[in-house]
C-alpha positions in Angstrom: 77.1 -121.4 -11.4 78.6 -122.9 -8.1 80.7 -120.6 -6.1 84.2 -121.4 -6.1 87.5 -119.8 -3.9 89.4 -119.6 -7.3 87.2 -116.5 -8.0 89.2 -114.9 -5.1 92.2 -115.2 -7.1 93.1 -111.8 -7.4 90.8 -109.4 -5.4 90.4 -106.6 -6.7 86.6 -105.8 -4.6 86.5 -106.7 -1.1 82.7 -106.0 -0.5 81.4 -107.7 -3.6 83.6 -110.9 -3.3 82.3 -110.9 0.6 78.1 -110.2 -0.2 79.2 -113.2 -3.2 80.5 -115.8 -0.2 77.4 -114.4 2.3 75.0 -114.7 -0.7 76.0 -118.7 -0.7 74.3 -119.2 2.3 75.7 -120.5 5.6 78.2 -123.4 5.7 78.9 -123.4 2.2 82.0 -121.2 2.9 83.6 -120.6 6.1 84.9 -117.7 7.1 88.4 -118.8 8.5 89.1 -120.3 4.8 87.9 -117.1 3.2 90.3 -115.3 5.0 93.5 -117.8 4.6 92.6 -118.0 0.9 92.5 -114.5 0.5 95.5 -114.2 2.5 97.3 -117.0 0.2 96.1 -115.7 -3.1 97.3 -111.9 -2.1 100.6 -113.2 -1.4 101.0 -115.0 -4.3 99.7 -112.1 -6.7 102.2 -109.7 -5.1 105.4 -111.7 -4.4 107.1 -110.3 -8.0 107.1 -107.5 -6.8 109.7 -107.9 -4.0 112.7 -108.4 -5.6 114.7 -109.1 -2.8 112.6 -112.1 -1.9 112.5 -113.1 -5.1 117.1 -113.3 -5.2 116.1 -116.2 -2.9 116.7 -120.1 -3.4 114.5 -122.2 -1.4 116.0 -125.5 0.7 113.5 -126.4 3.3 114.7 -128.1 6.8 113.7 -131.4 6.9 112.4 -133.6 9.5 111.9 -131.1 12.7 115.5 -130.0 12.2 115.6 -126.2 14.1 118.6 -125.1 11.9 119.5 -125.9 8.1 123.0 -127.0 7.8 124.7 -126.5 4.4 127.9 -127.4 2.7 130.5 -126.0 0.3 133.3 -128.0 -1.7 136.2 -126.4 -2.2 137.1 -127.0 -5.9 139.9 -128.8 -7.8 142.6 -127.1 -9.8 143.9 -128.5 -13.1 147.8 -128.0 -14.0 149.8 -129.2 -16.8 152.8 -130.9 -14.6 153.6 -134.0 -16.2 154.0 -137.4 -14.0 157.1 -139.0 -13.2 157.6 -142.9 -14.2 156.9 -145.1 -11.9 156.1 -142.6 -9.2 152.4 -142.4 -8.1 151.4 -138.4 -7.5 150.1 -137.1 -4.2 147.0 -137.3 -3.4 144.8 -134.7 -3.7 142.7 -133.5 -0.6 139.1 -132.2 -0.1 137.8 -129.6 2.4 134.5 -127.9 3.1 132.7 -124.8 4.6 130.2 -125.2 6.6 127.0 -122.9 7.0 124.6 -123.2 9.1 120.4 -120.9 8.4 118.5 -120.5 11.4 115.1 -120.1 11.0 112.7 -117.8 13.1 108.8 -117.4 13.9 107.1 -114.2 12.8 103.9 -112.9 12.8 101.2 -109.8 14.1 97.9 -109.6 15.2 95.0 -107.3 15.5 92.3 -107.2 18.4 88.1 -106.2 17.3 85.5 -105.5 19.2 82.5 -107.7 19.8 80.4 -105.6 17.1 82.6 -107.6 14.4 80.9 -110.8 13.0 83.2 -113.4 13.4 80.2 -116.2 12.2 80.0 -114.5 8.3 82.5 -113.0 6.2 82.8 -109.5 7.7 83.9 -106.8 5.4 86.0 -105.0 8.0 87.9 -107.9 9.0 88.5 -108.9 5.1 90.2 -105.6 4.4 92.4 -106.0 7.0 93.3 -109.8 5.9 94.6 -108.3 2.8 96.3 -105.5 4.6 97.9 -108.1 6.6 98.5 -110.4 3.0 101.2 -107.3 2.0 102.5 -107.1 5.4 103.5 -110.4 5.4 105.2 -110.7 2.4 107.2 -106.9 3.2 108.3 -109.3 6.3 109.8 -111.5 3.8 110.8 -109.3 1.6 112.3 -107.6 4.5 114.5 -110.3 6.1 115.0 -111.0 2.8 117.3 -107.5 2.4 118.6 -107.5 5.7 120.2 -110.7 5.3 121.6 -109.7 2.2 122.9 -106.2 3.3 124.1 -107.9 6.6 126.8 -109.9 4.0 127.3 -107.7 1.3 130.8 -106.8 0.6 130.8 -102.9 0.8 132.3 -100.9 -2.4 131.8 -97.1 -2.1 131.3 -94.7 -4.9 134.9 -93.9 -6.8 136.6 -96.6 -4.8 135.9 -94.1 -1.7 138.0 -96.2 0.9 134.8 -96.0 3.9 131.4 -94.2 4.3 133.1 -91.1 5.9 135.0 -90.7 2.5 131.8 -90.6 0.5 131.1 -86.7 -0.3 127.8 -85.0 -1.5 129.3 -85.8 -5.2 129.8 -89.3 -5.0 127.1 -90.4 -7.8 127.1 -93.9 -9.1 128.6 -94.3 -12.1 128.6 -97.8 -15.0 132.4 -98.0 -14.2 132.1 -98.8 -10.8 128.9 -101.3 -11.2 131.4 -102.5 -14.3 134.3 -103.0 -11.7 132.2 -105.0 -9.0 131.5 -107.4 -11.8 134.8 -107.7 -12.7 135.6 -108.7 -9.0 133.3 -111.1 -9.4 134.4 -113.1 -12.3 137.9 -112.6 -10.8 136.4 -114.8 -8.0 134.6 -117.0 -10.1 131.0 -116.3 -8.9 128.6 -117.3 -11.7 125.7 -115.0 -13.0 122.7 -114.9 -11.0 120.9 -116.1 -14.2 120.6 -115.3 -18.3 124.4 -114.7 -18.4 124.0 -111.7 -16.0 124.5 -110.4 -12.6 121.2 -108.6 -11.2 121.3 -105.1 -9.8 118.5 -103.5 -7.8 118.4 -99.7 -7.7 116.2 -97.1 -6.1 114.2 -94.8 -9.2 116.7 -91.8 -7.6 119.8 -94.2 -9.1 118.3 -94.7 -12.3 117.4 -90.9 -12.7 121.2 -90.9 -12.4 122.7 -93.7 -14.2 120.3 -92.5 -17.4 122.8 -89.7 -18.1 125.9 -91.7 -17.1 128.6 -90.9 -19.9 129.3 -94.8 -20.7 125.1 -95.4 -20.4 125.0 -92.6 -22.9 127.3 -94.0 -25.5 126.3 -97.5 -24.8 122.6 -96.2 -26.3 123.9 -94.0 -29.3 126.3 -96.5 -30.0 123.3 -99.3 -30.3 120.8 -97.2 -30.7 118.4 -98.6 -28.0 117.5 -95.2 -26.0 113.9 -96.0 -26.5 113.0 -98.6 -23.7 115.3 -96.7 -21.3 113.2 -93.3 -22.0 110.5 -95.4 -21.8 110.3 -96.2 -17.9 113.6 -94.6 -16.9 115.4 -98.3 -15.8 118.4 -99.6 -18.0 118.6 -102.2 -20.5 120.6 -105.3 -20.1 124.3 -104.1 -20.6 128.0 -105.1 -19.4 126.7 -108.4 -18.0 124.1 -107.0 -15.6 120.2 -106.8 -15.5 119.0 -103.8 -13.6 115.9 -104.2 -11.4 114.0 -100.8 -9.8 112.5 -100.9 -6.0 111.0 -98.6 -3.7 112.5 -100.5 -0.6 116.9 -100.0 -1.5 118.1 -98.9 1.6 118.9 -95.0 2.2 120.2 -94.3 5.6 123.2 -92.0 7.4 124.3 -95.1 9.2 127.4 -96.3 9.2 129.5 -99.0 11.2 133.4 -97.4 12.6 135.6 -100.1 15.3 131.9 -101.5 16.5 129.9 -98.4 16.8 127.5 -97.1 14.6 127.3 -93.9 13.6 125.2 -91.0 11.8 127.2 -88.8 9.3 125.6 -85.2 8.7 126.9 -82.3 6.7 125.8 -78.9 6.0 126.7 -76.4 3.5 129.9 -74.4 4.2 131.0 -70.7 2.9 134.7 -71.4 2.3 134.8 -75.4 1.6 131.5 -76.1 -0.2 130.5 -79.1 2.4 131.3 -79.6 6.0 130.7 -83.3 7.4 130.4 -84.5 11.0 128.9 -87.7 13.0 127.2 -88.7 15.8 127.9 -91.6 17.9 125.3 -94.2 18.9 126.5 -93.3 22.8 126.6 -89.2 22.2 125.3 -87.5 24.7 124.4 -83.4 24.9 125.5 -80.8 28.0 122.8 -81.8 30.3 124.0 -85.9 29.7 120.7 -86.8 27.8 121.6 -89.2 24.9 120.5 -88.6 21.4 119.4 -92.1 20.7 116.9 -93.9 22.5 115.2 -97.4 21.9 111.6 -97.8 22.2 108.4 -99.9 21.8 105.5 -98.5 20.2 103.0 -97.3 18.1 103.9 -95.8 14.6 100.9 -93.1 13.1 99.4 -92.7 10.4 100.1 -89.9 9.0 96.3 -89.2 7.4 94.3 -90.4 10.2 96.9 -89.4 13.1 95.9 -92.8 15.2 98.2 -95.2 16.4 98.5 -97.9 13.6 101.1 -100.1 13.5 103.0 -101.5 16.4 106.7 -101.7 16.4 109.3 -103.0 19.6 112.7 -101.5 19.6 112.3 -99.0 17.4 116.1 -96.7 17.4 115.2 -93.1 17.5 118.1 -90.5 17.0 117.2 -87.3 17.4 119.3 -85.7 14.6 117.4 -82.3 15.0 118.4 -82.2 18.3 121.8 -82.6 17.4 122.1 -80.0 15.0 120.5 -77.2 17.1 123.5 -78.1 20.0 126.0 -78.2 17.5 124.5 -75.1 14.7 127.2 -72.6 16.4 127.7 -69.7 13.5 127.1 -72.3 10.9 124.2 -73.5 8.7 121.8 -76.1 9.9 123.2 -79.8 10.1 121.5 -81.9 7.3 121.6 -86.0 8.0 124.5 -87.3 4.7 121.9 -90.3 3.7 123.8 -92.7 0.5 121.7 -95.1 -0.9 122.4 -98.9 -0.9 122.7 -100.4 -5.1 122.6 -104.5 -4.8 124.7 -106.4 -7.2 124.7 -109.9 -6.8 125.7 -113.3 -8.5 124.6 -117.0 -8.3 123.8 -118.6 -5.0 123.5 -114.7 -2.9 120.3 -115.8 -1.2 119.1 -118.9 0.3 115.8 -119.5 2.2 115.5 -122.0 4.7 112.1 -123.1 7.3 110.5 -126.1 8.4 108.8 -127.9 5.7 105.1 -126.9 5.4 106.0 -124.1 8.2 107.3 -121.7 5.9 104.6 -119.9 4.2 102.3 -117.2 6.0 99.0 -118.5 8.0 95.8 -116.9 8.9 94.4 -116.9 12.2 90.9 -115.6 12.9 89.1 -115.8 16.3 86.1 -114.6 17.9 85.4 -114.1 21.5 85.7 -116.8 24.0 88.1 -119.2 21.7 91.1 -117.7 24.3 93.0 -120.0 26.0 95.3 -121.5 23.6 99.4 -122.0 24.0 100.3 -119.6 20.7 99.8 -116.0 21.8 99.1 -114.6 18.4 96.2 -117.4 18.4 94.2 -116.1 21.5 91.8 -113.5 22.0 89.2 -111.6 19.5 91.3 -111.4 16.7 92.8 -111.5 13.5 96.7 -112.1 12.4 99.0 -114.2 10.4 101.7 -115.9 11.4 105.1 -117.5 10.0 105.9 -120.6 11.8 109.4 -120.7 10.6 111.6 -119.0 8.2 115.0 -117.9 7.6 117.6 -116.5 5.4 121.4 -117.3 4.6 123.8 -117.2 1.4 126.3 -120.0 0.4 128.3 -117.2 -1.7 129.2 -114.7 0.1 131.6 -113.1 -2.3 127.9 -112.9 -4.6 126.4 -110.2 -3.2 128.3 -106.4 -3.1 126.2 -103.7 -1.3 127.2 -100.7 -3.7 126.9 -97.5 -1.7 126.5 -94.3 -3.6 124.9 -90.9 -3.1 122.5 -90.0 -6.2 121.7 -86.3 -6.7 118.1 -86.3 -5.7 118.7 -88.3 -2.5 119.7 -85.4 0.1 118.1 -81.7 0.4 121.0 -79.5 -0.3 
């Protein structure tokens, strides 16, 4: 039988798919189209599993365009006011938001040595195609989130009024998920789809919400405790579909007048909990700040080696910060809440260049440097995203939920 790419589709053995395309002889497959397949076809097999790439609704920039410009009608209103004879009514008027998606370039690379065969299908270099298939759609999937949490409307656990109100006991709870999709009716944002509003939780909210007292009579009232004890996530219920990810956002961070700030707390003898918070410009005796921005390499934490590389990473040293401020007390703990999605119809639009938006493979031996992109230069192997962006047209659609579950922080 003939070899054929759709066998790639998905790939679950690196070596034997490779010694298949070698075995074909020379010429019948190249290795640049091995790799963009393979990158293509990884994509593609995994994208389901990023829900918050999934939330989005494509609407491509046409013709060369460098931004996507998009418009919203305000509606009409009925009443019941009868019209006077002979008198014409006034004239209704129109008006319309405007919104305006960027889109953005994005993309990595990876240099080899000359001992990697660039003229076959090198084994090495088709791991790390497929590495770099999953990186690139966590890029998406990660612009993707930040968009989204960069909207949201906040609501904090038990109507807390602001992050520094949230205590160690603020779990999330049906009624307020129930109440943020009240507000949403209220404001006549449609379901995202089925009749439902979506919700994506971390698996320490649905350990949680599980035991919730209106989850618990919701299931003996229906009697439909078996697919929720089967894999821990919620049935449909009160409008909403509940979606699980590793990815929700759990962080101390918070945003007070333009500053951002890290809330921490430690155990107290007479008060249960006391909470404090550093500043993004806190300094310590000697002047030296806690935070610092920096480029470079993250490590793996099995091998130890540099791995991935990173620019502008924020590190705040917290540990620091509790060993100046420990005094008589217990050691300072970082207060991290998690951040619960809820979102409607029209939250997430994604926007690029025609053709320009989907990930490309780029794989090049030695002496084929010299070329204007600088991702497409030198020994190497990287994909790139040519152009790609994320905006909503409903902003009152997405709620950024922020709650502290029980299995989130240490103590």
């Amino acid at each position: 039988m003939p070899f054929t790419l759709n066998a790639l589709n998905p790939v679950n053995d690196i070596n034997n798919v490779v010694d298949m395309v070698n075995q074909a002889g020379a010429g019948v497959v190249a290795p640049e189209v091995f790799y963009s397949k393979q990158l293509l076809d990884t994509i593609r097999y995994d994208a389901d599993k990023y829900v918050y790439f999934r939330l989005a609704d494509s609407a491509p920039i046409q013709e060369r365009a460098d931004k996507l410009m998009v418009r919203r009608w305000a509606p009409l209103q009925a009443h019941t006011v009868p019209l006077a004879e002979g008198v014409p009514p006034k004239s209704d008027k129109g008006s319309v938001e405007k919104y305006e998606m960027d889109a953005a370039q994005y993309g990595r690379y990876m240099e080899f040595t000359d001992k990697v065969d660039f003229k076959v299908v090198d084994p090495v270099v088709a791991h790390y195609t497929k590495e770099y298939s999953l990186v690139a759609m966590e890029t998406l999937d990660l612009l993707a989130r930040d968009t989204l949490f960069s909207i949201a409307n906040p609501f904090y656990a038990g109507q807390a009024a602001n992050f520094e109100a949230l205590t160690v006991t603020s779990r999330p709870t049906m009624t307020d998920l129930r109440l943020i999709v009240l507000s949403m009716k209220k404001q006549l944002v449609k379901p995202r789809n089925n009749g439902r509003y979506h919700v994506i939780g971390s698996p320490e909210f649905f350990f949680d919400m599980i035991s919730d007292p209106t989850v618990d009579k919701y299931m003996t009232i229906n009697q439909t405790t078996k697919g929720m004890y089967d894999n821990t996530t919620l049935v449909a219920m009160f409008d909403m579909e509940f979606y699980e990810c590793q990815m929700v956002p759990t962080s101390s961070e918070y945003v007070k007048n333009s500053k951002t700030y890290r809330r921490m707390y430690r155990a107290a003898a007479t008060t249960g909990y006391e909470y404090s918070s550093i500043a993004e410009d806190a300094v310590d005796d000697s002047g030296e700040p806690y935070v610092s921005t920096v480029d470079g390499y993250v490590k793996d934490s099995r091998t130890g080696r540099d791995a991935s590389y990173i620019p502008g990473q924020e590190i705040w040293d917290t540990e620091r910060w509790s060993t100046d401020n420990k005094d008589t007390g217990n050691d300072w703990y970082e207060f991290k809440a998690q951040h619960i999605l809820v979102v409607g119809k029209d939250a997430l639009t994604r926007t690029g260049i025609s053709g320009e938006d989907s990930a490309k493979m780029f794989v090049k031996p030695k002496g084929s440097s010299g070329v204007l992109d600088p991702i497409d230069q030198r020994q190497s192997i990287g994909f790139k995203i040519n152009s790609v962006g994320f905006g909503s047209t409903r902003l009152e659609a997405v709620v950024d939920y922020i709650c502290v579950p029980s299995q989130v922080l240490p103590v």
